[in-house]
C-alpha positions in Angstrom: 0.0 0.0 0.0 1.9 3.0 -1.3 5.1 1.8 -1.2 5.8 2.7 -4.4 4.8 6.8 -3.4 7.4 9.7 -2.2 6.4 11.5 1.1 5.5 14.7 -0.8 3.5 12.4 -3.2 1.5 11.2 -0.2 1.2 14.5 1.4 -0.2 15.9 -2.4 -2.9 13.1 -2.1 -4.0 14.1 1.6 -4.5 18.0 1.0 -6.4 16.6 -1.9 -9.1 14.3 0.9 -7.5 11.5 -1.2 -5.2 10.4 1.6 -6.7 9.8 5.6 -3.2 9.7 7.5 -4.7 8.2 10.1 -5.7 4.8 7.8 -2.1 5.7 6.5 -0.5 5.0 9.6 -2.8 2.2 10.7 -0.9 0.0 7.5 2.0 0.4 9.3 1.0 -0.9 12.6 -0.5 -3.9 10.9 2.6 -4.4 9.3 4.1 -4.2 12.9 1.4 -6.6 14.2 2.2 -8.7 11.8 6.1 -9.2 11.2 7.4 -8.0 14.6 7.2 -11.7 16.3 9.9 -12.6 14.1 11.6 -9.7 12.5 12.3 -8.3 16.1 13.1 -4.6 15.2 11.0 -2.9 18.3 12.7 -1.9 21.6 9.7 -0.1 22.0 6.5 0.5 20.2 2.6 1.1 21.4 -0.3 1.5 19.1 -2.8 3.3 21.2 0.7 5.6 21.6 1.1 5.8 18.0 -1.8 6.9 16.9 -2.2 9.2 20.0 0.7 10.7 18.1 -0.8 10.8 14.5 -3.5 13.0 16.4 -1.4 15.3 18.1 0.4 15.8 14.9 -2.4 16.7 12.8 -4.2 18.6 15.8 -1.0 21.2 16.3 -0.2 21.1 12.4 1.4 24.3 11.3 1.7 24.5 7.3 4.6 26.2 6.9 6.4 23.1 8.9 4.3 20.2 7.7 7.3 18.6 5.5 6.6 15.3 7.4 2.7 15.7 8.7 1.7 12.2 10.1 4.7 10.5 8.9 5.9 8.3 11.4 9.6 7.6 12.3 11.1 4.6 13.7 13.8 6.0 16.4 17.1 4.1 16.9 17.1 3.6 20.9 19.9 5.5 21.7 18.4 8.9 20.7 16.8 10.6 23.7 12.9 10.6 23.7 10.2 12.5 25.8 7.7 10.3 25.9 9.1 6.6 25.6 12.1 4.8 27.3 15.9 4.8 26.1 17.4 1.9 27.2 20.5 1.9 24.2 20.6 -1.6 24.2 21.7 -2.2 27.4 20.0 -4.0 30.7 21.6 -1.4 32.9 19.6 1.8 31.3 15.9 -0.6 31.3 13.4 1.8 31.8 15.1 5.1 31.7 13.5 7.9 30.7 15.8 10.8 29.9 12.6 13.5 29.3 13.4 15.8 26.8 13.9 14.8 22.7 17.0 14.2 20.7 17.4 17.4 18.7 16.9 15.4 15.6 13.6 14.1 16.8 12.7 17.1 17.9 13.2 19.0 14.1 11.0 15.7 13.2 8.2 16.4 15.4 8.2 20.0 14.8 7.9 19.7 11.3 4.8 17.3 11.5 6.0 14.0 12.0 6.2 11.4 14.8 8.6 9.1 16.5 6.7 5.5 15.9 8.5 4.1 18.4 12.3 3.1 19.5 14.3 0.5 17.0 16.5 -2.2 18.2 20.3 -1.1 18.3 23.4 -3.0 19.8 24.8 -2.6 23.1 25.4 1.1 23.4 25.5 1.1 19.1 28.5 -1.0 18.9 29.1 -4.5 18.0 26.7 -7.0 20.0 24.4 -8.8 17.6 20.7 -8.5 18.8 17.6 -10.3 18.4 16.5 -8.1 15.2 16.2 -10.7 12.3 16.6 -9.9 8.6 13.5 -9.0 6.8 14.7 -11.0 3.8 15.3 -14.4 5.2 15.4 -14.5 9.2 18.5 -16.9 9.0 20.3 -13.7 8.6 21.8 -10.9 9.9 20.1 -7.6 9.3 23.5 -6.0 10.2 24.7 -4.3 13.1 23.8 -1.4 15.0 21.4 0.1 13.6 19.7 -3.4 12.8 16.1 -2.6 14.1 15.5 1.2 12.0 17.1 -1.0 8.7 14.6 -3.9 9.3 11.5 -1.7 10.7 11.9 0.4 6.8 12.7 -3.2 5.1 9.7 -4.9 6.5 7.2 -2.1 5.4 6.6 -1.1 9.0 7.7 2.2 8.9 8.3 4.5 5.7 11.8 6.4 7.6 14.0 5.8 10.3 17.0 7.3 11.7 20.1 5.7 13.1 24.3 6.5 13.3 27.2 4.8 12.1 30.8 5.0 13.5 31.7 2.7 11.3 29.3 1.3 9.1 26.2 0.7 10.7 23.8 3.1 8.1 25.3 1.6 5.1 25.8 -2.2 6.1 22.2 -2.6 7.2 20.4 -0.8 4.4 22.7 -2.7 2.6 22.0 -6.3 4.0 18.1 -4.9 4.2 17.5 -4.1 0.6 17.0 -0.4 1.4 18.3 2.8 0.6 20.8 4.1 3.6 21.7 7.7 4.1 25.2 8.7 5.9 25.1 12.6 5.3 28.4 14.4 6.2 29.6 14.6 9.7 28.2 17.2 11.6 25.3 18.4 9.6 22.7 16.6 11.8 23.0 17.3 15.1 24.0 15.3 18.2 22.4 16.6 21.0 20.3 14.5 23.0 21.9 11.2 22.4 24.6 7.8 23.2 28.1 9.3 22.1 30.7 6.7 21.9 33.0 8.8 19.8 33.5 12.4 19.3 35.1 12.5 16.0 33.2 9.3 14.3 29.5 9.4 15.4 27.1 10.2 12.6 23.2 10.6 12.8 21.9 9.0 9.6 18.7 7.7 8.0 16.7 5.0 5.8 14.1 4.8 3.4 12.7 3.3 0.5 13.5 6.3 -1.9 16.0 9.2 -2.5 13.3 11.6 -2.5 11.9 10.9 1.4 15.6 10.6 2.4 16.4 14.3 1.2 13.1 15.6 2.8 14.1 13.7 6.3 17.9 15.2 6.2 16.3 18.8 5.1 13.9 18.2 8.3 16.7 16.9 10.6 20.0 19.2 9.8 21.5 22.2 11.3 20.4 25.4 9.2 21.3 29.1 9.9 23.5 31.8 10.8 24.4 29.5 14.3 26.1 27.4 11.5 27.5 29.5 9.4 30.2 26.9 8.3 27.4 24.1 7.3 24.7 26.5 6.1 27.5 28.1 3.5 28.3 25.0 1.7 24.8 23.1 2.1 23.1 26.3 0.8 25.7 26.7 -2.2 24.7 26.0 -5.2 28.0 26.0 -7.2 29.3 23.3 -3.7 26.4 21.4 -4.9 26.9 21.3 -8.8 28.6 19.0 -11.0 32.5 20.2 -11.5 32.0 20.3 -15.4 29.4 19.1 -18.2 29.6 14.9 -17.7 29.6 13.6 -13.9 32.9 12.5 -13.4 32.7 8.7 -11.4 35.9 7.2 -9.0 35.7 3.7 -8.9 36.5 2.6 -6.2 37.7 -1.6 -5.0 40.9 -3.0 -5.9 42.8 0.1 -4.7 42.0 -1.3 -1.4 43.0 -4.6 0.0 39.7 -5.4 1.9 38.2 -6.0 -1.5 40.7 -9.2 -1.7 37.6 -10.8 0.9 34.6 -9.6 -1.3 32.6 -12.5 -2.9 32.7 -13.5 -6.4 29.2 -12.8 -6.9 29.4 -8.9 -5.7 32.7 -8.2 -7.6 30.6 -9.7 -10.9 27.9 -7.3 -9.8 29.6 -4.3 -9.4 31.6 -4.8 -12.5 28.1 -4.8 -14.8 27.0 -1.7 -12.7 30.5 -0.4 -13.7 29.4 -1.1 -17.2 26.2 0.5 -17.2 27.7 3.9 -15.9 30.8 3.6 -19.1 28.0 3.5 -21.3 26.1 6.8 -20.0 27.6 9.6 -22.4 27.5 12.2 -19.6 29.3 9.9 -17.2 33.0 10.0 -17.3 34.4 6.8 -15.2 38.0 7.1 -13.9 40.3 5.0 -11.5 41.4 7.6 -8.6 44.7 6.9 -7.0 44.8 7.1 -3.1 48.0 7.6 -0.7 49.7 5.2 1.9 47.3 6.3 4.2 43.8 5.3 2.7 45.6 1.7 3.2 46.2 2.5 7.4 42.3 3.8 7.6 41.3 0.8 9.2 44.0 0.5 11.9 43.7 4.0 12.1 39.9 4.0 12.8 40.5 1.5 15.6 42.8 3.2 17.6 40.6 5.9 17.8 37.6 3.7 18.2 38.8 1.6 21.1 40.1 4.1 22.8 37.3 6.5 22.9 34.9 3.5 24.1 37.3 2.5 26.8 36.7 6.1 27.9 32.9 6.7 27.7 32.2 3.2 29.0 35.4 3.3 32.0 33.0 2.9 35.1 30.9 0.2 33.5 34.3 -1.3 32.4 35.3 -1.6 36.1 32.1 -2.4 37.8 31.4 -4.8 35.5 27.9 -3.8 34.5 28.6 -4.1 30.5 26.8 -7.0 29.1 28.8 -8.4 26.0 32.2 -9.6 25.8 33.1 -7.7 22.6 32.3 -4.6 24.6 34.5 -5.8 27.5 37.2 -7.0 24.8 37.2 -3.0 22.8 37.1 -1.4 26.2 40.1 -3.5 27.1 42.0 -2.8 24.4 40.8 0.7 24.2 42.8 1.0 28.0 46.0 -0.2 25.9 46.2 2.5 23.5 48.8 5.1 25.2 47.5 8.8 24.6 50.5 9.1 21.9 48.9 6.8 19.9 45.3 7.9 20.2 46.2 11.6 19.1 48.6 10.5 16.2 45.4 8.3 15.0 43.7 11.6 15.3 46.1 13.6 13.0 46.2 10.8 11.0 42.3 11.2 10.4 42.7 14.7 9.5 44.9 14.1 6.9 43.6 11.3 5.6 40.2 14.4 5.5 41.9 16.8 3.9 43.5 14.1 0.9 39.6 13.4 0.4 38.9 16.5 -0.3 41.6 17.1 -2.4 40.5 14.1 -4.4 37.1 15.2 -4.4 38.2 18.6 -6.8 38.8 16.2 -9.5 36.1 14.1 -8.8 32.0 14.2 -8.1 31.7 11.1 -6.9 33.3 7.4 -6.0 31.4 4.7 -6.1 32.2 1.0 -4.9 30.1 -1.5 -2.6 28.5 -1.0 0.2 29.2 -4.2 1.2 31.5 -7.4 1.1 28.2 -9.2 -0.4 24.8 -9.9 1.2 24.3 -10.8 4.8 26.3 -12.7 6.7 24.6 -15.7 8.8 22.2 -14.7 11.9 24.5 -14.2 15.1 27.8 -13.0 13.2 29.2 -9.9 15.8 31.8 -8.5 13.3 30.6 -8.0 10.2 33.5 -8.7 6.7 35.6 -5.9 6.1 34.7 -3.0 3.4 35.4 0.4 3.0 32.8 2.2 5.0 34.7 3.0 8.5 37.1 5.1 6.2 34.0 7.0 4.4 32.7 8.2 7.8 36.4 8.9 9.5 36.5 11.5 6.7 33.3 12.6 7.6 31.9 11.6 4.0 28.3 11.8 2.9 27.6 8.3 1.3 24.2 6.5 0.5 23.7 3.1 -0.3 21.3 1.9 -3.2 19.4 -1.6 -3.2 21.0 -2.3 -6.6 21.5 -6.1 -6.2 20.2 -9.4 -5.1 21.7 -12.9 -4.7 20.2 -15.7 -4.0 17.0 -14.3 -2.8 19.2 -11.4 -0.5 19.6 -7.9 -1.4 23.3 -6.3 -1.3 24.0 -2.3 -2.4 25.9 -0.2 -4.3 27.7 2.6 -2.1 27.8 6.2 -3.8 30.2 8.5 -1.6 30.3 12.2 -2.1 32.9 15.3 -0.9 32.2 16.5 2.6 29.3 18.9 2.8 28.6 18.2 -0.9 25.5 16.0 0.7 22.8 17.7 -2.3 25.2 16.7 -5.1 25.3 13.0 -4.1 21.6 12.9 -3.7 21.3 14.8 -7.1 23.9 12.4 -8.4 21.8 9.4 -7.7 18.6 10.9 -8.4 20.6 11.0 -12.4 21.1 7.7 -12.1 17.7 6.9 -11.2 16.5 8.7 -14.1 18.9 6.9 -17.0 17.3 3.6 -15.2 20.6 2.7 -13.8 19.1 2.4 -10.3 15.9 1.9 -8.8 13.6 4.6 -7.5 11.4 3.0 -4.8 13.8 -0.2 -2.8 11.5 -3.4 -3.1 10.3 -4.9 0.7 10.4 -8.0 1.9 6.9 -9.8 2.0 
């Protein structure tokens, strides 16, 4: 029902009394009654609460904010929410109530839309796998942490969801869920209100099942203004945001990295026939970037900082012994290794590594390679394979993945990754793509 509609096409049909949001959002909870007693993607969700919401939200509606009236929002449990708990994956925080909103949720309530209820995450957003099961086939994993907002959008239970990524945890699980993941650049959604683990890694991102709703949910969600001068200026740009000259210029990227040496056969095949299609565009020009030393260190790099910003955050539940997992006991651990030295030469090493991106990026538009090693890995699986993501988002990177592929009845994605704060131009990049047929418009969900 509607799955194949944009937001703003939905929204059209309501202020035309051919849309009742109300029977809108009462699909969605049937989809929840339905699939949640196996799909597992609720930490928290109430129907009698939900719709109280759908009511609120059309009762206070204000038309020059309704960019998101009545459209509900699953919320990854570790943003901060008024009115149910946030537990962030953890027994220690059952029940907690932090009473106030997550800046980001509050931009989506104030703009007409409502927080559905609270997605499964990981322990604290890190590695733990949960009980969320993959839409797709439940004998596998729908990734890690953001499993449950990934899922919730992949089972048809929810049309948007937000979560974050440190690493990779927007992109593997829209990826490994068949649906279209949005990492914007860091710092353009804020992160008030919600679990840090990192200060120079965490990013607020989103899912849906087209471009078009994700670009409506990061225009609802980021920071705007003269308070961000530094953000609004290239966001609000339009030559930041154009093509650099009349064909799209496209970096490949895979071999020039050695984690592509554990891709599977069938995504390399893949990728190399979606590599095809793009040569034969006329205004795509593809091109094989070259990277320094340093893209190679990324992942060690990443780590160090990682580790040793968990084993920080998470110190007193290190020593009391209140953390549930042992991969959280095992990062915090070696987090307490890394010597300060280390951490802040990891950290200069990230800036550089920044500032060669963007170098790159003058020649460039856009890279492209896989979001993923292949589909999902087996149910259960803590660490998913290597890829390229962690160094996308260390350089603070807008990327989205696209539901491009399937094998063997599981969905896997393309990754498009675009110069920091150039988050319009990736969007409009994929968009072109959509329109030369090259990628799909709406993702296709589970049954």
């Amino acid at each position: 029902m509607y799955n194949n509609l944009s937001i703003n096409e939905l929204l059209r049909l309501h202020k035309a009394g051919e849309l009742d949001l109300i029977a809108w959002n009462k699909h969605f909870i049937d989809r929840v009654n339905a699939n949640e007693s196996t799909i597992h993607a609720w930490q928290y969700v109430n129907e009698d609460h939900w719709l109280k919401n759908v009511d609120e939200a059309i009762a206070n509606a204000n038309p020059a904010f309704a960019d998101l009236l009545g459209v509900p929002v699953g919320i990854k449990d570790i943003f901060n929410t008024i009115d149910m708990p946030t537990e962030m994956g953890s027994p220690i925080w059952k029940g907690f109530t932090p009473g106030n909103d997550a800046r980001v949720v509050h931009n989506i309530k104030f703009h007409g839309g409502l927080s559905a209820g609270k997605t499964v995450t990981a322990e604290f957003a890190v590695h733990t796998p949960n009980e969320t099961r993959n839409p797709w086939n439940t004998a596998y994993s729908p990734g890690t942490s953001s499993s449950g907002s990934a899922a919730a959008v992949a089972a048809g239970m929810v049309p948007l969801a937000i979560g974050t990524q440190t690493a990779g945890s927007i992109i593997r699980p829209a990826s490994y869920c068949g649906v279209f993941g949005f990492k914007p650049t860091f710092g353009t959604l804020p992160r008030t209100g919600m679990l840090k683990t990192t200060d120079t890694l965490d990013t607020v991102g989103l899912f849906g099942t087209n471009t078009d709703d994700c670009r409506r949910l990061f225009d609802v969600m980021r920071v705007k203004g003269l308070d961000y001068p530094y953000v609004n200026n290239r966001l609000e740009n339009p030559s930041f945001q154009q093509k650099n000259g009349a064909k799209w210029k496209v970096g490949i990227v895979l071999e020039q990295h050695s984690v592509a040496a554990g891709y599977t056969d069938f995504a390399l095949k893949a990728f190399s026939d979606f590599v095809e299609k793009l040569n034969s565009l006329t205004d795509v020009e593809v091109v094989s970037p070259a990277f320094s030393p340093l893209f190679e260190q990324a992942h060690s790099v990443q780590e160090t900082i990682y580790h040793k910003a968990l084993s920080y955050y998470f110190k007193h539940e290190f020593e009391k012994k209140t953390l549930m997992s042992p991969v959280m006991y095992e990062i915090v651990a070696e987090g307490n290794a890394i010597s300060p030295e280390s951490y802040h030469a990891a950290i200069a090493n990230q800036g550089a590594l920044t500032a060669e991106m963007d170098s790159l990026f003058q020649d460039v538009d856009v890279l492209i390679t896989l979001s993923t090693a292949g589909h999902a890995p087996e149910f259960g699986i803590a660490i998913d394979p290597p890829d390229t993501c962690l160094i996308w988002t260390m350089c603070g990177l807008p990327t989205l993945s696209i539901p491009q592929f399937q094998h063997n009845g599981l969905p896997f994605g393309v990754q498009a990754i675009g110069r920091k704060y150039a988050d319009y131009k990736l969007l409009d990049f994929v968009a072109f793509l959509t329109e030369k047929g090259i990628t799909p418009q709406f993702a296709s969900l589970s049954n």
